[in-house]
C-alpha positions in Angstrom: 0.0 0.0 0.0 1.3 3.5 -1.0 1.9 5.9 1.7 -0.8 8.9 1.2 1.9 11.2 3.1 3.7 13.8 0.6 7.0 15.1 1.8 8.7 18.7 0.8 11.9 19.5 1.4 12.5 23.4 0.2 16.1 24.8 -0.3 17.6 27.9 -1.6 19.5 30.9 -0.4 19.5 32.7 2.2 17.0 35.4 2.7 14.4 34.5 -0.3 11.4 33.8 2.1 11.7 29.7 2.4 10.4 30.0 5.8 7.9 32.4 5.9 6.3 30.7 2.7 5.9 27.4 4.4 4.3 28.9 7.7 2.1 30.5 5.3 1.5 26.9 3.6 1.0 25.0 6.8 -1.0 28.2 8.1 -3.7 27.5 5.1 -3.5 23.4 5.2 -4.3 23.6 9.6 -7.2 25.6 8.5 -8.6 22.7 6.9 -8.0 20.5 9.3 -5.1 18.8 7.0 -2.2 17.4 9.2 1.0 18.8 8.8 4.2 17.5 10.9 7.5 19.0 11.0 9.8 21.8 11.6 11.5 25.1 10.5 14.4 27.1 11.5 14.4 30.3 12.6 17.2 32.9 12.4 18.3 34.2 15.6 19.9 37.6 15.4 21.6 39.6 18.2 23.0 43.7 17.5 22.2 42.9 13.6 24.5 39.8 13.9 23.1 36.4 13.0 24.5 34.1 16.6 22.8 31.0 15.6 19.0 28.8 14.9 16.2 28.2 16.7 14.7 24.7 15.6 10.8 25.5 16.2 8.1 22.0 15.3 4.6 22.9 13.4 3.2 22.3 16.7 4.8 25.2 18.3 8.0 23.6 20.4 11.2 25.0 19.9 14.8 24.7 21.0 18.2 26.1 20.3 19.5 24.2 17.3 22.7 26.4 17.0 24.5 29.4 18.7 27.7 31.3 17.8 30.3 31.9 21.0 
């Protein structure tokens, strides 16, 4: 039996909107009740600096997925 899950992996450089397009994706699919699992990173920027990623689940949890010393 074929799995009816699709998966989506989305690259490309930095700053082009990857992120914000798939909140705005799984934004539209929860409002139909459609399932969506996974995750996004999130830029973390200190004094204009980027100091590392924030790894943050469709669901909401996040954790520190990198920092800069």
């Amino acid at each position: 039996m074929a799995s009816s899950y699709r998966h989506v992996v989305l690259t490309g450089p930095p700053g082009v909107g990857k992120t914000t397009l798939v909140q705005k994706i799984v934004s539209s699919l929860q409002k139909t009740s459609t399932p969506c699992y996974g995750f996004v990173t999130q830029e973390v920027r200190q004094g204009g600096r980027r100091t590392g990623f924030d790894i943050v689940t469709l669901d909401g949890k996040s954790a520190i997925l990198s920092r800069v010393k």
